[in-house]
N, C-alpha and C positions, 0 to 999 in steps of 0.2 A: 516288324510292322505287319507282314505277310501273316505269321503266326497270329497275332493279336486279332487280325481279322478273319482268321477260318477261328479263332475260339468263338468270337460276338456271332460267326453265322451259326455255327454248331449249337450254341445257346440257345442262339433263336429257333433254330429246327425243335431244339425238346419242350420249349413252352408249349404245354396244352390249350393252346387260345378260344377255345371253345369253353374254357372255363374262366379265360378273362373278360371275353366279350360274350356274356351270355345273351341270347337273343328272345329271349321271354323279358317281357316288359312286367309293368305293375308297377302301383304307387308304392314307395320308400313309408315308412313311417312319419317322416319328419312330411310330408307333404299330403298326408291324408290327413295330422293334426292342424295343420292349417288350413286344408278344403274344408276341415270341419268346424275349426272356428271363424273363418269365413263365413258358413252358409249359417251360424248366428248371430252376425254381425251384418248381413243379409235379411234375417229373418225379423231382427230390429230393425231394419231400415224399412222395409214393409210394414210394419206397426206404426213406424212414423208418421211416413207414408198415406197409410190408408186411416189411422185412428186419429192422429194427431194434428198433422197435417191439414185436414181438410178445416179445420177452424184455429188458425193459426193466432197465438198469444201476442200482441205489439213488442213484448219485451221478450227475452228468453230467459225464461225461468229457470232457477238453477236444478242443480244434481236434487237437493233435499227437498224440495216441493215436490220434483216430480217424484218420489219414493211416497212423500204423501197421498199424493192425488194423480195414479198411473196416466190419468185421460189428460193431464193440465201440460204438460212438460212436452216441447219440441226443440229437437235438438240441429242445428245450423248442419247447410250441406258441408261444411271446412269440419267439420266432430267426425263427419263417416267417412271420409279420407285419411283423417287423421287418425282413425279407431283399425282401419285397413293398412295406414303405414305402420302401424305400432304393428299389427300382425307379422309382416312381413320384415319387419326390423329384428323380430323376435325367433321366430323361424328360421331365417336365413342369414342373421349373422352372430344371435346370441347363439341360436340351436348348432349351428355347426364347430363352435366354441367351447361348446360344454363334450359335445360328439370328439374333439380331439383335445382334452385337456395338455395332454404333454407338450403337443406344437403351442397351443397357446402361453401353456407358463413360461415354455421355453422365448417366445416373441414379446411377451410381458419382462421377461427377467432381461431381454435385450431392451427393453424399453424404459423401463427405469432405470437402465446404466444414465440414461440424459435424464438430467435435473428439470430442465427446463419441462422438458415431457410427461415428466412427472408429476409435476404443479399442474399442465395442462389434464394433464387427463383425469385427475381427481376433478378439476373444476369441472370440467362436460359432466364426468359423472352427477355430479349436485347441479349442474342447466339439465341434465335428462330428468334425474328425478322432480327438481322445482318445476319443469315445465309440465309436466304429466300432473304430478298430485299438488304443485304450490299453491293455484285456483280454488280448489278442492279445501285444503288445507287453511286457508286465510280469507280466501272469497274471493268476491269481487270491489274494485274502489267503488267505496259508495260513500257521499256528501256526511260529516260532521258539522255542523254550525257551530257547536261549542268544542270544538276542538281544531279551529283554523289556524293556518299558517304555521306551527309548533316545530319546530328543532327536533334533529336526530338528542335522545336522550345524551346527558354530557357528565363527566365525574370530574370532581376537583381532586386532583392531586399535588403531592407536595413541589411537580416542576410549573403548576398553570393546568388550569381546565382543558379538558379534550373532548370530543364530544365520539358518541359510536361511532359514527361513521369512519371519520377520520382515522379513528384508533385502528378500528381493522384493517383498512387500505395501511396507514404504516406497520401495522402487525406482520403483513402476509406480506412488502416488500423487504422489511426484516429477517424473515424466517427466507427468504429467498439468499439476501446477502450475505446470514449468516453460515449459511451454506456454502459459498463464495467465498466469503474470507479463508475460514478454516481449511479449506481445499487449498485456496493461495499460501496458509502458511504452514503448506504438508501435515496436517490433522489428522491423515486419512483413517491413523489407527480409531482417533475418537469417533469418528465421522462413520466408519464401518461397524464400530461398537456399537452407537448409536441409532444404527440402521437394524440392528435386531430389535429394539424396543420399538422405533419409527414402524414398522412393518407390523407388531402389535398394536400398538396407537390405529395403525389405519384400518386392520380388523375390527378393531372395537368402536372407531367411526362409520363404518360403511353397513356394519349389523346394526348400529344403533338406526342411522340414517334410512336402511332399505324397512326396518320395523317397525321405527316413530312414522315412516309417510304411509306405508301399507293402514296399520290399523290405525292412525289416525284419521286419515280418510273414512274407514270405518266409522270409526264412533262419531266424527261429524256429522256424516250422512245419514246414521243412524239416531244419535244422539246415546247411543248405549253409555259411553262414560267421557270422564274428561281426558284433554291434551297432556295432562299429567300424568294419566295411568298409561296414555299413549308412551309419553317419555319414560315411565319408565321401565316397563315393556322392552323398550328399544335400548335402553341402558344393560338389563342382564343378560339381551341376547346379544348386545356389543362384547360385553367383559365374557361371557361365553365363547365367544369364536374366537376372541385375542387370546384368552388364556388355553382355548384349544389347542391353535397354531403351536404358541409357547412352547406347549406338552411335546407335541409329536413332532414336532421340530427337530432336528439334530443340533441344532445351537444350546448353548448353555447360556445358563444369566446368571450373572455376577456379580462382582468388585468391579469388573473392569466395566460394563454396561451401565453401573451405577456411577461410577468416574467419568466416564464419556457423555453421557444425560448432565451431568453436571456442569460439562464444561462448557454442550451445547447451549443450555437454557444462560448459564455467564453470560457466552458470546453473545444469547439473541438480548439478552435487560440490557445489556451495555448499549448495543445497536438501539433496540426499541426507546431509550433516555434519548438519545442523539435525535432520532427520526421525530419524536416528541417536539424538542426543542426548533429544531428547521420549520415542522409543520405552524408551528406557531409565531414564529419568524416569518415563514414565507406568504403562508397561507393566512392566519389572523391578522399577522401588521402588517401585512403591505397588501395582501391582492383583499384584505377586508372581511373574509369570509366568519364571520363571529360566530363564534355555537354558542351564544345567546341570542336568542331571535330579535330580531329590532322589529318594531312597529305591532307586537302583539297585542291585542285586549288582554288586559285581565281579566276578563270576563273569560276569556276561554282559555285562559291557563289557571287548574288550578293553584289556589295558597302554597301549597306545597313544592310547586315548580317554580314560582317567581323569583325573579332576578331581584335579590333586596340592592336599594340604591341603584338600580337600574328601570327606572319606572316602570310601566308596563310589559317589559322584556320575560321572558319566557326560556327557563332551564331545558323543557321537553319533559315529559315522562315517558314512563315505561310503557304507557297503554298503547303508543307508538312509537316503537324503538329508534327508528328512523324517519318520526317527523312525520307530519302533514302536507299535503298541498293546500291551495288559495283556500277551496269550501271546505277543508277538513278529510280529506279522504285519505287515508292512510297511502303512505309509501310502499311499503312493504306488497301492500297487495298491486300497485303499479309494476311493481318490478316482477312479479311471478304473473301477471297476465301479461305481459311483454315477452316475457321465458315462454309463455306458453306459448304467441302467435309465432316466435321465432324457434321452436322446435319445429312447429308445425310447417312451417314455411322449409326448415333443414329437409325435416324429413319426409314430406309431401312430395317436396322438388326431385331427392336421391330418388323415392323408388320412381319416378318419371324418368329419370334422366340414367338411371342404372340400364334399366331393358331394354330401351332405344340406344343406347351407345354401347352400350354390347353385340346386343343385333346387329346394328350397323357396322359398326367395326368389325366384327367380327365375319361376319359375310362379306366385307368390300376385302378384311385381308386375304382372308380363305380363298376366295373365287377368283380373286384378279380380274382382268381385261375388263370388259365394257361395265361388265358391273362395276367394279373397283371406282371407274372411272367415271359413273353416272353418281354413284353415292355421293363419292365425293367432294363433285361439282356443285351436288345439293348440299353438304354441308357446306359449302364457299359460300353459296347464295344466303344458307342460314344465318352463317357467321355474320353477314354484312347488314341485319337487321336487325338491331337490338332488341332484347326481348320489354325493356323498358317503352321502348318505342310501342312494340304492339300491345301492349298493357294501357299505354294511355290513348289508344284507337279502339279496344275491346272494350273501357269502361262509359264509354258512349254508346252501347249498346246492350248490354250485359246489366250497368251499374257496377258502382266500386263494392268489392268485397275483396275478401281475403281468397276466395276458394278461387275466385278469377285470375289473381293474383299468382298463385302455385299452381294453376294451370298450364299458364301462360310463361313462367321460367321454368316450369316443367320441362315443357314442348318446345321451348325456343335453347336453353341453357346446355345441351347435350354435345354439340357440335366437337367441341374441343376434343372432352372426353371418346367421343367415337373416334377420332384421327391416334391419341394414342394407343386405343386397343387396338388400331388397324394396323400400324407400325408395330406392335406387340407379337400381332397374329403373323403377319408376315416371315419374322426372327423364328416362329416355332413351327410354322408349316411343313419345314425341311427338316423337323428333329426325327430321330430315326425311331422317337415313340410312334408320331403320325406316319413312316412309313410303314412301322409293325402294322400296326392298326391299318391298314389300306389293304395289305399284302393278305391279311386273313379275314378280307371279304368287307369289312366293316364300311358301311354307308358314309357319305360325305357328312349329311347331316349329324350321322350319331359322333363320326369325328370331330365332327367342332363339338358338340353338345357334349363328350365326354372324356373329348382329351385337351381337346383345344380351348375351349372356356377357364374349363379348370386352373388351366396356365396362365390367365390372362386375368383372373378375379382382382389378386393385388393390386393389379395395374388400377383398375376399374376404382377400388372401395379409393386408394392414397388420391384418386382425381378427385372421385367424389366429397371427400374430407379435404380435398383445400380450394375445392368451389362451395362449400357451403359458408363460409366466413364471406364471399362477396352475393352469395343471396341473403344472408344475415342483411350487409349493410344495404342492398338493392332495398331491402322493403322499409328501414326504417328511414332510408329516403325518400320513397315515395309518401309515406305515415307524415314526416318531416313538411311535405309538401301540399297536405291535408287531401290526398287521390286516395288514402284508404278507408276502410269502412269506420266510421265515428264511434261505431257501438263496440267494436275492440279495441281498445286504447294497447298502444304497442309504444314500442321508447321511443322510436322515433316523433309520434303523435304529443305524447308525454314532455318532451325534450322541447317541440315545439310552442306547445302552450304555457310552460314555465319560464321559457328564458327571458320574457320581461323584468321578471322577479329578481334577478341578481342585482347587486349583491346581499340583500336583504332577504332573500329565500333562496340561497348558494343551493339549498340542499335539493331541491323541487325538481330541477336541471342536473345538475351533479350526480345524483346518485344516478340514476338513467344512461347519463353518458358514460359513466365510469362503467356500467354492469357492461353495458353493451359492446366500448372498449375491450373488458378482460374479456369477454365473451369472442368474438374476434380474434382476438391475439391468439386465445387459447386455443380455437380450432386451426390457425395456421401453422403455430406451434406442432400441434400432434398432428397434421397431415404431413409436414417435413419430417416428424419423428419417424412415421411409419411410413411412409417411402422409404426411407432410410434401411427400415426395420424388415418390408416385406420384398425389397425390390431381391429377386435372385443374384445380381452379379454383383450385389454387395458382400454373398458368403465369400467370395474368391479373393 
């Protein structure tokens, strides 16, 4: 032991620390591209501000008029927080991802060892993208008269009618179970065969995906061309990076890949007949839910969609894959301006809730004594005050909005998260990195700031990713409770004003709470995941 500790002093004596802790400061790269895309995102809000702003539109016009006409278009204060958390989300958790690719594929490849995790984190991935460009991409719900009340579009097959919706919720619990069986009846070989194709499948969805929303949003806002040349754009740069990967891969594809894809898709039409059969079992004959609309005009269901020998009943079309509400307003754009208020609302609340419970933690562990113990005391008093509570005292003075809203669990939601960094900080105060770093001069400050934060990020992101699933439901409760702004219609709002409608418009309600549900599940999913994944004394 003796020996072991004149080697770790002797060590320490030859480090040149004058070259680890250099003492010339300057901005990093990564933080002068976001001072700088800050000061134009800055520089637009001044244009608002000063051009826009002063003669403000009743309605908020969208993205494509104001391209038309620069002077007409004002954009809500909840856009330039949320144009500021997209900065900061991108800089400081995408940039330092790409900055250490190895640790990340290495945290990725421990991350999809769990199934479950897996399915979660594709899903955020498509809530990030719908809620950023869905808006953009499909609009906003706006009134049809001749297309009211309308059914998710439905096919007749040879077991009984099923309608979209439906079909995909049993599709994606199928492809879950079917993963589940196989594993239960040791598969693992098909199941690992099958994961070299799986893993081109998801290259060639996620290129398709990041391509069709980029320039589709283009050519919307533009009008330069249509959703089709969008698709399929997105389609050769999907089969491009699938068949990339392929290449330079050290996997081979085969017999045995082609045997295993075979045996997969078996298991999943076996399961998807079954899932079929229950859902029409449970779901049409007993709890009533028809995916043929009852109570529609024909007048607003096309010849083409009518229910023959079912009077004025209503198939659905394609012009709304998932149905209308009461006045005709398409589902689909309900459910991607809902993605959009509750991105906004994720991501508004984390960069709040990030920098104050790090701060705080992080100085109440470092410092101890009175500090420690006054912070503290103030997150006790925080904790005992619901940030719901001050939310419905603020909107009596403020008015309900959304930006009040993320303000206010901004500023109240931190508490927790501070006591684990402080517990955090406390465990690494005493590691012999921070007393290197003491020993050769190095500031209190720059200590935490560049050895002790460092240690402590994990901690921070796995809190913040499984407190955002309870600001999820905080806000579609209040929406729920009609305290939020009417002119953003969010699921909870949605959820609200539909559920008269059942059983006769299952889908109006339904769809909203299902999205919102996976939506939920899926961020508490991947915050267990990645605790799991980042916490350190899980290597040991």
């Amino acid at each position: 032991m003796a020996t072991s500790d004149a080697e770790d002093r002797a060590r320490f004596e030859q480090v040149d620390w004058g070259t680890v802790e250099p003492t010339s400061g300057g901005l990093g790269r990564r933080s002068a591209l976001f001072l700088a895309s800050l000061a134009v995102v800055l520089g637009a809000l001044w244009y608002d501000f000063a051009v826009a702003a002063p003669d403000p539109l009743f309605h908020n016009v969208g993205l494509a008029e104001g391209v038309e006409d620069a002077f007409t278009w004002d954009v809500r204060g909840i856009d330039w927080l949320f144009s500021v958390s997209l900065l900061v989300f991108v800089f400081y958790v995408l940039y330092p991802m790409y900055e250490n690719l190895d640790r990340t594929k290495a945290y990725f490849d421990e991350l999809t060892n769990n199934r479950a995790a897996t399915f979660a984190l594709g899903y955020v991935t498509l809530f990030f993208f719908g809620g950023v460009f869905g808006p953009l991409l499909v609009g906003q719900p706006s009134p049809d008269i001749q297309a009211t009340s309308r059914p998710p579009v439905s096919f007749a097959t040879p077991i009984g009618r099923v309608d979209l919706f439906s079909l995909l919720v049993v599709g994606s619990i199928c492809a879950l179970a079917t993963w589940a069986v196989l594993d239960r009846l040791d598969r693992h070989r098909e199941l690992g065969a099958f994961g070299d194709v799986a893993r081109v499948l998801v290259r060639v969805a996620l290129g398709f995906l990041a391509t069709f929303t980029l320039v589709g949003t283009v050519f919307n806002v533009f009008s330069v061309a249509s959703f089709r040349v969008a698709a399929a754009l997105g389609a050769v740069v999907g089969v491009a990076l699938g068949l990339r990967w392929a290449v330079v891969s050290d996997r081979s594809f085969g017999v045995e890949q082609l045997r295993a894809t075979a045996v997969v898709l078996l298991a999943f039409a076996g399961l998807l007949v079954v899932g079929i059969e229950v859902l029409q079992f449970v779901v049409y004959d007993i709890v009533k839910f028809d995916p043929i609309a009852g109570g529609v005009s024909s007048a607003s269901c096309p010849p083409y969609a009518e229910a023959p020998g079912r009077g004025t009943n209503c198939y659905g079309t394609w012009d709304y894959p998932l149905g209308t509400a009461r006045y005709g307003q398409g589902i689909i754009p309900f459910v991607f301006t809902g993605m959009r208020v509750s991105l906004q609302v994720a991501l508004i609340c984390s960069m709040l809730i990030v920098p104050l419970a790090t701060f705080v933690g992080t100085v109440a562990g470092y410092v101890g004594g009175v500090v420690d113990d006054l912070l503290m005391s103030y997150t006790d008093i925080q904790q005992t005050l619901p940030a719901i509570i001050v939310y419905m005292i603020t909107i009596h003075v403020f008015g309900r909005s959304l930006f009040v809203l993320v303000v206010v669990f901004g500023l109240f939601s931190w508490a927790g998260a501070a006591r684990l960094v402080r517990s955090e900080v406390i465990q690494r105060r005493q590691e012999d990195f921070v007393t290197a770093a003491r020993s050769a001069g190095a500031g209190h400050w720059r200590i935490m700031g560049r050895h002790v934060l460092p240690n402590v990020s994990n901690t921070v992101l796995t809190s913040v990713t499984r407190q955002i699933p309870n600001l999820i439901l905080a806000e579609a409760a209040i929406a729920f409770l009609a305290l939020n702004n009417i002119m953003l219609p969010s699921w909870g709002e949605t959820i609200s004003s539909t559920l008269q409608f059942i059983p006769d418009g299952w889908w109006m309600s339904t769809i909203p709470v299902v999205v919102l549900s996976v939506t939920v599940l899926s961020f508490s999913v991947l915050g267990d995941a990645l605790r799991d994944v980042l916490d350190p004394r899980s290597d040991s």
